[in-house]
N, C-alpha and C positions, 0 to 999 in steps of 0.2 A: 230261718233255715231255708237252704234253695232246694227247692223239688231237685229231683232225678231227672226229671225233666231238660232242668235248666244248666245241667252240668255239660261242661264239652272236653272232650279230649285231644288235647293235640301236640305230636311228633313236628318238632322243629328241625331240622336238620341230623336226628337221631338223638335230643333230646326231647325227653316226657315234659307236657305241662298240661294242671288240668285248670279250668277256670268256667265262667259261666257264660251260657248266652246273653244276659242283662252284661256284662264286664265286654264284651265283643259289641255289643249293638250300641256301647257309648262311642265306638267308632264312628257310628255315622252310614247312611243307606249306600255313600258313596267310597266306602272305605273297601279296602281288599276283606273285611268279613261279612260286609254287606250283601255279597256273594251267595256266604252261606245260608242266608235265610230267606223265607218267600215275605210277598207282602204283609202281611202279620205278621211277622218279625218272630216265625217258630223255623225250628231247623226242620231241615230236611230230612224227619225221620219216621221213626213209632214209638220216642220214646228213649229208645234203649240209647244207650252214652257210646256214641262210635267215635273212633279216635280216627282222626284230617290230621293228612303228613305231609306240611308246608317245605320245601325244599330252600331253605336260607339259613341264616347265621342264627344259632341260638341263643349265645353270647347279648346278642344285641335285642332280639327278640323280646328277653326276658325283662331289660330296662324299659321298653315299649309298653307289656301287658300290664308290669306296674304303674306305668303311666297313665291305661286307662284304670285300672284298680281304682286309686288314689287322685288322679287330677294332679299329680304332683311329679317331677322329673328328679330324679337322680341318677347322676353321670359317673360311675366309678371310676378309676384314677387309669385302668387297662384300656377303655372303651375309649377309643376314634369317634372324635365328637363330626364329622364331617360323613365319616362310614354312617354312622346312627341318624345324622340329618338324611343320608341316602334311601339308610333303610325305613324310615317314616314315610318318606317319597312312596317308595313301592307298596307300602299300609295303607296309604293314603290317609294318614292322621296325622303330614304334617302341622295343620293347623293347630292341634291337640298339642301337641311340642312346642312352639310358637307362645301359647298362649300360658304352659306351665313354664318354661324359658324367661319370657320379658314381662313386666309390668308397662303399666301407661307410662307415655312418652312426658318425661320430667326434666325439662335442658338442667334442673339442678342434680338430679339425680346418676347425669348420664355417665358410663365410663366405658375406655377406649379397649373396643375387644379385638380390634383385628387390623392390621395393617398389610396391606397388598402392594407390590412393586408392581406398574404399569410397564408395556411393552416401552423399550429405549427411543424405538421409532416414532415420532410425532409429540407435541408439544401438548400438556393436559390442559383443555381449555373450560368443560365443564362437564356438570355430572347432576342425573337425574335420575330419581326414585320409582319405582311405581310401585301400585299398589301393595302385590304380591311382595315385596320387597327384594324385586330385582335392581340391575342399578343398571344406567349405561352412560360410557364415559368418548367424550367428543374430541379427539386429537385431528385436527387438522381437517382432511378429507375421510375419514374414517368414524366410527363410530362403534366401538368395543362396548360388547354386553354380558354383563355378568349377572349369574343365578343369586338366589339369595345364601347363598354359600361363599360370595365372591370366587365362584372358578367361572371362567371367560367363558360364553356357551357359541358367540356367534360374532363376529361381525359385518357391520354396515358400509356398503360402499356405494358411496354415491355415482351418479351418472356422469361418466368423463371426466371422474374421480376429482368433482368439484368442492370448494372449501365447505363446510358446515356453518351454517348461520348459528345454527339451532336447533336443539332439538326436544320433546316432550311426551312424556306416554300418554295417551291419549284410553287408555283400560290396560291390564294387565299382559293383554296379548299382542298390542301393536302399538310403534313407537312412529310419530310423525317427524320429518326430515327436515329440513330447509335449509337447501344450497346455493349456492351459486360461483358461475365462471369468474373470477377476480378481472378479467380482461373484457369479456363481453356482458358483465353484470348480466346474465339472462335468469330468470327466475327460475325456481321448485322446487317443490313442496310432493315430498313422497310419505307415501303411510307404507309400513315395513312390518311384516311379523317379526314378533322380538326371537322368538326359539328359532330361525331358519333362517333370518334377513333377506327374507322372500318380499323385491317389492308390490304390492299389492293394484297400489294406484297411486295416479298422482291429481295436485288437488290444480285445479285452472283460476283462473282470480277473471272475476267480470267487473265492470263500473258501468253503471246505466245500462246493463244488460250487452255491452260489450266487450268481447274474450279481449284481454288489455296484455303488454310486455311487464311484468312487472317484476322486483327483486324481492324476493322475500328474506326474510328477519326473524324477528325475536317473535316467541309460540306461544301460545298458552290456552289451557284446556278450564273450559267456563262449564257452567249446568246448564242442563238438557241437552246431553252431548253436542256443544259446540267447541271446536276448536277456531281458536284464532291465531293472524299473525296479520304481523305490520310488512306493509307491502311501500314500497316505492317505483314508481311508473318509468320508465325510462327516458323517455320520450321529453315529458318536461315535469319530472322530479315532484309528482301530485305524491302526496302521502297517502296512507290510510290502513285502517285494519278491516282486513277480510275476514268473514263469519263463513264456517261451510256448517252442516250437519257430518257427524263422524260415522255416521253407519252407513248414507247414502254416498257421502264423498259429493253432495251438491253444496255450491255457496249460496246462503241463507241472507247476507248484508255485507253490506261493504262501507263502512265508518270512517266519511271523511274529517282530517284533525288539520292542524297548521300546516300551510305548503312548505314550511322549512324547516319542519322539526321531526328527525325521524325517531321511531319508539325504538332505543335499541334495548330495553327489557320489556317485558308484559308479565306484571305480577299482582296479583291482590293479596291484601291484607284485609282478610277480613275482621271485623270487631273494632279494629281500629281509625277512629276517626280522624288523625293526623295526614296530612300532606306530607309524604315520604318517597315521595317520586315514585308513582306508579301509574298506569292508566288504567281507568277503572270503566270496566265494561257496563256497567248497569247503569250508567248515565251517557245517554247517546251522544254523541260528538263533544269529549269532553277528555282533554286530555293534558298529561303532567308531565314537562320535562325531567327524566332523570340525574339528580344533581349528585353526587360525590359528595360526603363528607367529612374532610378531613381534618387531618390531627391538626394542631396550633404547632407542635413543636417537630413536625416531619412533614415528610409528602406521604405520609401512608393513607389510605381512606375506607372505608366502608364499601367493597363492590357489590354487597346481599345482603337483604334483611329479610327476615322470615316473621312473621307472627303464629303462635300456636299454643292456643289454648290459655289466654291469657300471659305469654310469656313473649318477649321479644328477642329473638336471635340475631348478632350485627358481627361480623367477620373485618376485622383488622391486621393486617399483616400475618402472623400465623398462626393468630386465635381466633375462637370464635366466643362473644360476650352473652350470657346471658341475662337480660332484665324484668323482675316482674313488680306484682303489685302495682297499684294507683298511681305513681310518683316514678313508674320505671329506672327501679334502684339496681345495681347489679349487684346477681345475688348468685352469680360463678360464672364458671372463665374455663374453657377448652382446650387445653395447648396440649400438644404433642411435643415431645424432647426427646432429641432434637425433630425440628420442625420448620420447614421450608413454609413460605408466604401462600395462604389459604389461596385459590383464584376460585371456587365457589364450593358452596354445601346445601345439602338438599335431605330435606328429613321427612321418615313416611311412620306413620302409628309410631313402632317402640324404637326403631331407629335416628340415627344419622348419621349419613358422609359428609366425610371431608374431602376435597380435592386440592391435594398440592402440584402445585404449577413445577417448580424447579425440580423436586423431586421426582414426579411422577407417580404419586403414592395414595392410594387411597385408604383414609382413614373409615374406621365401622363404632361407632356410638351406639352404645346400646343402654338399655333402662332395666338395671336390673328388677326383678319381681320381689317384692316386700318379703320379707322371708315370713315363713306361716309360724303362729304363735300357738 
């Protein structure tokens, strides 16, 4: 039974609801009711049940409170599933929603929740995840970023609205750039706040301790915060991948590979021990051509391969296959219908996107949650 104590009262936009300080403090120290209590985690009183008159929707409110009740979401068939992501936002218990919403990320289990039409202007080149499970999508010289709600919160523009090599999140708050002039190949590499497209800084490439011309390429984010990308020298065409640290924005090494062979992806797979065309950073000067592999009976081929969690994801034309077990058997297949030719996909925890090239469309996979027995 809950002491007197532990009861709270609270006016929602003029409706009544009462519930407990233990049901509010599963919110979290950093949630909108975190507020109400000191560090002991008691309210701000003497006891007596005083009723807080929150000024929002109560409709929505009340799917919320059973959320933390229960640990469990239900969405009534009235409720604006986009509004109630909002109003989580301002609870600050999206996480809590998040986590009653999706189950662990299951390429067999996955299904297609959400499809988005891309601006008509610029050609859909690629698309990447981050943590938080935003996404941002590379057309041309630009760079469009969306919330995990798929609505557009910002875009990227690069400097002298140069082509995008590439691009990568680098942590939740800021995404790394890599341009360059098609005419004067000049290099860079900008770090961008994702919410404002604010650029922050840009990164300089050295060799031997010399600021070098170089073009930058394809990105990729290693452990202990480094970011890398493959760099080509202008001058006379040296290759190599550059190391900075992501917090300082200094270059840590710079990995020289074959003078004529440039990395145009940087991906690891981890767990898996097969040569699958990638460069793999934790063996120093050691690097793999990216090879295509295609169909026997088309020109179609393989542009991405993902590993995760035991499962291999490989994108074909305008599906994407998945394989698991020992013997990497396919044990499901991703298509959208109708469905324009995949140009890349990129999957974070209970997620994944798809990016269609001709359409402009970004698909949303998600993993539903086991239903509770």
């Amino acid at each position: 039974m809950e002491s007197q104590k532990n009861r709270v009262k609270l006016n929602v936009g003029g409706k009544k609801f009462e519930t407990t300080a233990t049901t509010l403090a599963s919110g979290g120290r950093t949630s909108f009711f975190g507020a109400m209590f000191n560090d002991d985690w008691n309210l701000h009183s003497d006891g007596s049940i005083t009723e807080i008159f929150i000024d929002r929707n109560p409709e929505y409110f009340g799917v919320l409170l059973d959320l933390l009740r229960t640990g469990e979401l239900y969405i009534p068939p009235k409720i604006d599933k986009k509004h109630l992501y909002r109003e989580a936002l301002y609870y600050g218990i999206e996480d809590h929603l998040r986590l009653a919403k999706w189950g662990p990320f299951d390429g067999n289990r996955l299904r297609l929740a959400e499809s988005i039409k891309g601006p008509t202007k610029g050609k859909a080149e690629k698309i990447r995840a981050s943590p938080n499970s935003w996404c941002c999508v590379v057309r041309d010289n630009i760079v469009s970023v969306y919330n995990w709600m798929l609505e557009e919160k910002t875009t990227i523009t690069t400097r002298d609205y140069r082509r995008v090599n590439d691009v990568c999140w680098v942590n939740s708050d800021n995404i790394a750039v890599s341009s360059s002039d098609k005419y004067l190949a000049s290099e860079g590499i900008g770090l961008f706040t994702a919410s404002t497209g604010e650029l922050k800084y840009n990164f300089q490439v050295k060799d031997e301790d010399q600021l070098k011309d170089y073009t930058a390429g394809a990105l990729g984010v290693g452990s202990d915060y480094k970011l890398f990308s493959s760099c080509t020298e202008i001058t006379n065409k040296k290759n190599g991948i550059a190391v900075w640290d992501q917090i300082t924005g200094k270059q840590t090494d710079f990995l020289q590979y074959l003078p004529y062979s440039k990395a145009t992806k940087l991906q690891w797979l981890q767990g898996l021990n097969e040569c699958l065309g990638f460069l793999d950073f934790r063996r120093t000067n050691t690097s793999v051509n990216w090879r295509y592999k295609k169909d026997s009976s088309s020109d179609m081929c393989f542009p991405k391969l993902v590993f995760h969690e035991g499962q291999l994801f490989s994108s074909l034309n305008n599906s994407i296959s998945v394989y698991s077990g020992s013997d990497w058997l396919p044990t499901s297949q991703l298509r959208k219908s109708p469905g324009g030719p995949i140009c890349d996909f990129f999957n974070w925890w209970y997620q994944l996107f798809a990016l269609h090239k001709d359409e402009n469309v970004i698909d949303l996979w998600e993993t539903p949650r086991p239903p509770v027995i």
